[in-house]
SESETOR-501787 format. One record per atom (N, C-alpha, C): residue in one letter; x, y negated, z; atom name; residue number from 1. Coordinates in Angstrom, 2 decimals. Layout:
- A/X/Y/Z/CA/NUM
...
END
This chain:
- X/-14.29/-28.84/-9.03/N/1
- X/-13.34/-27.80/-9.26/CA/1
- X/-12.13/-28.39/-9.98/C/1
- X/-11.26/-28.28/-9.20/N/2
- X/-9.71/-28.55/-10.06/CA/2
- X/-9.01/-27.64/-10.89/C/2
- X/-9.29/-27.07/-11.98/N/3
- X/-9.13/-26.11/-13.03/CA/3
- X/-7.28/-25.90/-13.11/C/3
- X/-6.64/-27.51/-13.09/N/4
- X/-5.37/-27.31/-13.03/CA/4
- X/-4.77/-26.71/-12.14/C/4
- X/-5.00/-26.42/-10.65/N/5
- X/-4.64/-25.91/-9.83/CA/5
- X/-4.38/-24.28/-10.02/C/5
- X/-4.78/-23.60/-10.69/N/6
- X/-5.17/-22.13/-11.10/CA/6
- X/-4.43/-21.81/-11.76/C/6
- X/-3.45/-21.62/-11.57/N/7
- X/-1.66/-20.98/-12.33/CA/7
- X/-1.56/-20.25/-12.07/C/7
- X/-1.77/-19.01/-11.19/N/8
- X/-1.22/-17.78/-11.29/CA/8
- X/-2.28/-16.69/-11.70/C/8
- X/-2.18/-15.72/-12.67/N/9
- X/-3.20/-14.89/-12.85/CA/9
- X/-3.21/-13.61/-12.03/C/9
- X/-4.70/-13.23/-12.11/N/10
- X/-4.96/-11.77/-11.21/CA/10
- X/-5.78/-10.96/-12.06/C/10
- X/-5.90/-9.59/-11.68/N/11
- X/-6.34/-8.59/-12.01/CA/11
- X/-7.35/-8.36/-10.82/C/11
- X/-8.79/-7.75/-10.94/N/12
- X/-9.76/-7.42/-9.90/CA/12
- X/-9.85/-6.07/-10.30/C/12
- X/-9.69/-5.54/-9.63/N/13
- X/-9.71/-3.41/-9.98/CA/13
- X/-10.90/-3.34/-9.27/C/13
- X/-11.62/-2.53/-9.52/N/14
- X/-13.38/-1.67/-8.95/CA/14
- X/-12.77/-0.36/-8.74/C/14
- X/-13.29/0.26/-7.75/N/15
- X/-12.83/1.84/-6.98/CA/15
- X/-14.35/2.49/-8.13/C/15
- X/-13.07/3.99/-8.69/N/16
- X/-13.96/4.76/-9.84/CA/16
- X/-13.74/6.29/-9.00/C/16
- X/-14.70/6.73/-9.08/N/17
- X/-14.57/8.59/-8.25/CA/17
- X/-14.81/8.96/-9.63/C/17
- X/-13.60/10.13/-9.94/N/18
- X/-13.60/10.87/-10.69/CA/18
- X/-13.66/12.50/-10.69/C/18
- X/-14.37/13.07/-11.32/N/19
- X/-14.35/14.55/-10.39/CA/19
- X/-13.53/15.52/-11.68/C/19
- X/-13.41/16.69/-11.17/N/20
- X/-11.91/17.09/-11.76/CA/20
- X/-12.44/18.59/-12.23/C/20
- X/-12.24/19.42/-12.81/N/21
- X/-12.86/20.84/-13.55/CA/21
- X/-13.22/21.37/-12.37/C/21
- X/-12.57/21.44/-10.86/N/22
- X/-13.20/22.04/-10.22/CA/22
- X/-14.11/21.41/-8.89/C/22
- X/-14.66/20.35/-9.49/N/23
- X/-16.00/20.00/-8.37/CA/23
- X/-15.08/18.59/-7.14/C/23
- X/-14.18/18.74/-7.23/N/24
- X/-13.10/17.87/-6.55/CA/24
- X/-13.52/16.85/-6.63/C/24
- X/-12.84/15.52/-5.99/N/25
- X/-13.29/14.09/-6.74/CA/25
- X/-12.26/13.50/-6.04/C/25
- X/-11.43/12.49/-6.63/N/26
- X/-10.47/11.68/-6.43/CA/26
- X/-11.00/10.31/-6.96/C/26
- X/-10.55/9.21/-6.40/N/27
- X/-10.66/7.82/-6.43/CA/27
- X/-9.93/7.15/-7.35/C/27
- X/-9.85/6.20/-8.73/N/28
- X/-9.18/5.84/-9.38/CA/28
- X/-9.74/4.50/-9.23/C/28
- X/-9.00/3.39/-9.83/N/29
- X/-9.46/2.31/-9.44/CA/29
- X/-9.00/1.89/-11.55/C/29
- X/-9.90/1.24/-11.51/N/30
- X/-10.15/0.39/-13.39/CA/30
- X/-10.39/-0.95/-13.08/C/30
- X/-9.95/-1.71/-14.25/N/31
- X/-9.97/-3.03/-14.54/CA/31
- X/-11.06/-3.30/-14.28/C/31
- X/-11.60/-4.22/-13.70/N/32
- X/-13.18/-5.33/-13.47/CA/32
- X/-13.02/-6.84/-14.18/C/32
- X/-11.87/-7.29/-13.92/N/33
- X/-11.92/-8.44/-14.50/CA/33
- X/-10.23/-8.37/-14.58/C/33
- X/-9.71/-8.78/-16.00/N/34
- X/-8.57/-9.17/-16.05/CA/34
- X/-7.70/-10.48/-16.67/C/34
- X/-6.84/-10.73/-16.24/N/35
- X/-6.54/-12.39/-16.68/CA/35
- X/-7.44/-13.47/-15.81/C/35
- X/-7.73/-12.92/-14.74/N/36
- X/-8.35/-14.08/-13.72/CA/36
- X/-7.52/-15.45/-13.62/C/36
- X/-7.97/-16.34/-13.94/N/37
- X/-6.84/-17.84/-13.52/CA/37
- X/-7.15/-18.23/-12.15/C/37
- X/-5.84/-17.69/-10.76/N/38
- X/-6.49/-18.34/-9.49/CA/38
- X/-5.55/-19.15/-8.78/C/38
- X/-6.27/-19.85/-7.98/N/39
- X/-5.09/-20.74/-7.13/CA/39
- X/-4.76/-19.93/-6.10/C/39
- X/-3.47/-19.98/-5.47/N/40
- X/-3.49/-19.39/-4.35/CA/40
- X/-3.13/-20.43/-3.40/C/40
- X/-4.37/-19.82/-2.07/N/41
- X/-4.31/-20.94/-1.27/CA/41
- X/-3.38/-21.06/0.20/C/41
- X/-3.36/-19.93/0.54/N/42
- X/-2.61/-19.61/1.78/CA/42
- X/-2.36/-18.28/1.72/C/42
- X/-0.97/-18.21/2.33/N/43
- X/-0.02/-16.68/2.77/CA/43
- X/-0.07/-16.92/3.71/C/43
- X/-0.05/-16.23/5.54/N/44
- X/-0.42/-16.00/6.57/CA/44
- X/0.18/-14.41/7.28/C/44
- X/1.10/-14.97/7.81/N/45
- X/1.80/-13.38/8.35/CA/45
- X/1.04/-13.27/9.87/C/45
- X/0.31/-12.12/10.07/N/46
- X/-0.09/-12.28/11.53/CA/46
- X/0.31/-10.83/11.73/C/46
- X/0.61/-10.47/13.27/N/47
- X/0.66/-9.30/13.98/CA/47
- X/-1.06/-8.63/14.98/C/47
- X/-1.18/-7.22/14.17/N/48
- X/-2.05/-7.34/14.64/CA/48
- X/-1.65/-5.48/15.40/C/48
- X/-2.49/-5.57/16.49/N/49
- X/-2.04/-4.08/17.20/CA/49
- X/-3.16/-3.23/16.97/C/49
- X/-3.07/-2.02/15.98/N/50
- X/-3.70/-0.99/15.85/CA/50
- X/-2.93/0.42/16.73/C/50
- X/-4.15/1.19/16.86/N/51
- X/-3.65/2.22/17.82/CA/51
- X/-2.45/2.27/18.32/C/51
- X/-2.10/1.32/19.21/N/52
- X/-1.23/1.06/20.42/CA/52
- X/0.58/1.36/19.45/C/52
- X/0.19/0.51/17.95/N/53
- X/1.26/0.44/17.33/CA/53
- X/1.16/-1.23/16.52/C/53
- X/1.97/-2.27/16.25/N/54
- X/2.00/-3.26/15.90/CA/54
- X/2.13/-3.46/14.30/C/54
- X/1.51/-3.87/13.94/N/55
- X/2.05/-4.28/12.33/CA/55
- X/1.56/-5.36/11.82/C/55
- X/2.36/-5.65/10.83/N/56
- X/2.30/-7.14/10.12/CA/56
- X/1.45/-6.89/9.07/C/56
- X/0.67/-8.18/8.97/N/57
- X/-0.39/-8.41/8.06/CA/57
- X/-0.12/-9.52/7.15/C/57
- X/-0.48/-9.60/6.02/N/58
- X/-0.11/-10.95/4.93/CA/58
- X/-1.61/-10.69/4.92/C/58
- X/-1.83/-12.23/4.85/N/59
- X/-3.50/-12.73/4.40/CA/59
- X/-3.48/-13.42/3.68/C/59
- X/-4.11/-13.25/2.53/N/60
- X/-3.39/-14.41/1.63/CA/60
- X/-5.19/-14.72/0.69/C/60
- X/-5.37/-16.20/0.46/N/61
- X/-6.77/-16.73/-0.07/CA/61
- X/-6.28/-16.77/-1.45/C/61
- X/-7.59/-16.44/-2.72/N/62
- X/-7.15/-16.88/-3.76/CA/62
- X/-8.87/-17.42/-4.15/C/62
- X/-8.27/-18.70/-4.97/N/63
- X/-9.77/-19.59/-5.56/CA/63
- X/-9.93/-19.34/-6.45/C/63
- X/-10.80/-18.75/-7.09/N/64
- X/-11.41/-18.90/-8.63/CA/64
- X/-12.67/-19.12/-9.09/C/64
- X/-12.65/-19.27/-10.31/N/65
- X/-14.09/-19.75/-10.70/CA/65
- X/-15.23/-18.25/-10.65/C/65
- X/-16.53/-18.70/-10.18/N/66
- X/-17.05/-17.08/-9.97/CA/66
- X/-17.41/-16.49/-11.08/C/66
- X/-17.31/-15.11/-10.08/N/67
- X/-17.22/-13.71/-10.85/CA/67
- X/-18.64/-13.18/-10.53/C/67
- X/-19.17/-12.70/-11.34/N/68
- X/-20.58/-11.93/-10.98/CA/68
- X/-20.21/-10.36/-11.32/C/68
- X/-20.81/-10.05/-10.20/N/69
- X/-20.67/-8.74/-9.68/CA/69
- X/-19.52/-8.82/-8.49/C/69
- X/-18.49/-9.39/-8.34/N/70
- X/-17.15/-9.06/-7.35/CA/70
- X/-18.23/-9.03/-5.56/C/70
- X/-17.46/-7.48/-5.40/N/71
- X/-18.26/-6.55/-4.23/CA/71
- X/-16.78/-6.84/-3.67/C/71
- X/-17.13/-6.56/-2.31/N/72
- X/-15.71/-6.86/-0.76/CA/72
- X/-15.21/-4.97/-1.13/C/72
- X/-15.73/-3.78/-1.83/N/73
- X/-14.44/-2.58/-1.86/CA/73
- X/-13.54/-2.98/-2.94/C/73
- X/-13.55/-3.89/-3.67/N/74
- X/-12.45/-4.16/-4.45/CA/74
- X/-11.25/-4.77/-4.12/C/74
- X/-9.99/-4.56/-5.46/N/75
- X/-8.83/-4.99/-4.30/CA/75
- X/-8.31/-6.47/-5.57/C/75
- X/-7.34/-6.78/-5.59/N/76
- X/-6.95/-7.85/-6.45/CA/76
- X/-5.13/-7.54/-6.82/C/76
- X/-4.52/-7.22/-7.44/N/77
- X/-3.35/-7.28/-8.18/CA/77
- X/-2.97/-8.60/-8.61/C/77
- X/-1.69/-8.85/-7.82/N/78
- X/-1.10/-10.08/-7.91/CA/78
- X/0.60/-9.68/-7.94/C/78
- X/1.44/-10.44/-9.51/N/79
- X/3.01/-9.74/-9.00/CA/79
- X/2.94/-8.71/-8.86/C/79
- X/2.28/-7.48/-8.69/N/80
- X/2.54/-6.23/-9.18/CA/80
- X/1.94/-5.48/-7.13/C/80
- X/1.67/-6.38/-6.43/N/81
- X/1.00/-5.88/-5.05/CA/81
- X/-0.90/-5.81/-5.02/C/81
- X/-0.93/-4.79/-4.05/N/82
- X/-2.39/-4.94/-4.04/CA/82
- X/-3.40/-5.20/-3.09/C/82
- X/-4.13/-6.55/-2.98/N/83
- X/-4.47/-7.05/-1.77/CA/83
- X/-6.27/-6.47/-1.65/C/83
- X/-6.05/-5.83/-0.59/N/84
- X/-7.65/-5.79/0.15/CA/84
- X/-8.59/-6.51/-0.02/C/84
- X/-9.99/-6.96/-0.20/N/85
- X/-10.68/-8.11/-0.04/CA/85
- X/-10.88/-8.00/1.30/C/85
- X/-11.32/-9.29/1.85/N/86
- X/-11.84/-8.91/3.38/CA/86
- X/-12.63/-9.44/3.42/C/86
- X/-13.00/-10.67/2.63/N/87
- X/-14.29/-11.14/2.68/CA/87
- X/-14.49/-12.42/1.40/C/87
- X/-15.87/-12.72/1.11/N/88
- X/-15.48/-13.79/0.21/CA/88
- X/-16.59/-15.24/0.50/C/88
- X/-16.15/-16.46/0.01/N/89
- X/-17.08/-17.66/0.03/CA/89
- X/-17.45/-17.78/-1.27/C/89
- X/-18.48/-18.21/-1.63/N/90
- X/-18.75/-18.89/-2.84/CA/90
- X/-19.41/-20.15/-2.05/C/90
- X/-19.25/-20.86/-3.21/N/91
- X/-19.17/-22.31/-3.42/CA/91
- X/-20.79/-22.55/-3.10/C/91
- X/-21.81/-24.19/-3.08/N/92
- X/-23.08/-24.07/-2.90/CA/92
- X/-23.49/-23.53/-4.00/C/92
- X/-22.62/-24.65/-5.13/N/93
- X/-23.90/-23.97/-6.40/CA/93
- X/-23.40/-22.65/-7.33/C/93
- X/-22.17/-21.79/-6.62/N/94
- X/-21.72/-20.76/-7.71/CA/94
- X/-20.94/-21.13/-8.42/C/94
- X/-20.10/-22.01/-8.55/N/95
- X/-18.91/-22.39/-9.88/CA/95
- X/-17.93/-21.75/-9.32/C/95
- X/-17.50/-21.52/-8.35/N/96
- X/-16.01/-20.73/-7.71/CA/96
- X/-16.20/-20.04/-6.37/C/96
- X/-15.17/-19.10/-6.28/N/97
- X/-15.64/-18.13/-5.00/CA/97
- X/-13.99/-18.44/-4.72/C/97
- X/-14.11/-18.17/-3.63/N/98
- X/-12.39/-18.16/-2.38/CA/98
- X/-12.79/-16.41/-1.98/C/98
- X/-11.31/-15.94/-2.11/N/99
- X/-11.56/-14.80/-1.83/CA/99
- X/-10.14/-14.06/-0.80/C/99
- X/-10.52/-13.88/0.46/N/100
- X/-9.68/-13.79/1.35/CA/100
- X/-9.32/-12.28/1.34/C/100
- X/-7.88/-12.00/1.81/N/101
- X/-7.42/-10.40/1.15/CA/101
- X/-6.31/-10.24/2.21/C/101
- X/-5.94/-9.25/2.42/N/102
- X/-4.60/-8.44/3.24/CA/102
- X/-3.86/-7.75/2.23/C/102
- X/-2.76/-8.17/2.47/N/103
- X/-2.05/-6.71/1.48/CA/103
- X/-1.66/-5.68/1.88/C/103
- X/-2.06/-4.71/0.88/N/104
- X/-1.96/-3.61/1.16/CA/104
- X/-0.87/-2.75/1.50/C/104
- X/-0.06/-2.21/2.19/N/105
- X/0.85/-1.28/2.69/CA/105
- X/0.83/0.00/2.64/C/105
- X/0.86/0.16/1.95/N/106
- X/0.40/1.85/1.51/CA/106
- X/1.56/2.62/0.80/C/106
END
């Protein structure tokens, strides 16, 4: 693991359902891990065609040392955007996970 490589920090948010005086429930998302140190490894613009409409995708990898507990519904805050997980690697023996993401457009 190259520790120096890991200059930019992230935020990992966890999806929270909150329910409201009247039985309702809305989705909030809370801190999971904050001050993450990660590398970022690749930005990746691809076009991809959803319901017979085109849009651009940023894919972007970030490396860090692992996290226990980090589940694929969480998203990652980077610069003030918020990227999707889409999937993740960990390493053989567990010292760092790569964690591949879309950003979000919303």
């Amino acid at each position: 693991m190259r520790a120096g490589l890991m200059k930019e920090i992230i935020c990992i948010e966890s999806p929270t359902t909150v329910r409201d005086q009247y039985g309702g429930s809305t989705q909030t998302w809370t801190s999971f891990a904050h001050g993450v140190r990660a590398e970022v490894k690749s930005a990746v613009e691809t076009r991809v065609t959803e319901n017979m409409e085109i849009r651009h995708v940023e894919v972007v990898s970030f490396r860090c040392r692992f996290i226990e507990g980090l589940t694929a519904n969480m998203r990652i805050c980077w610069h003030g955007e918020y990227y999707r997980i889409l999937g993740r690697e960990f390493t053989r023996n567990y010292r760092e996970v790569v964690i591949r993401t879309e950003l979000i457009n919303d």
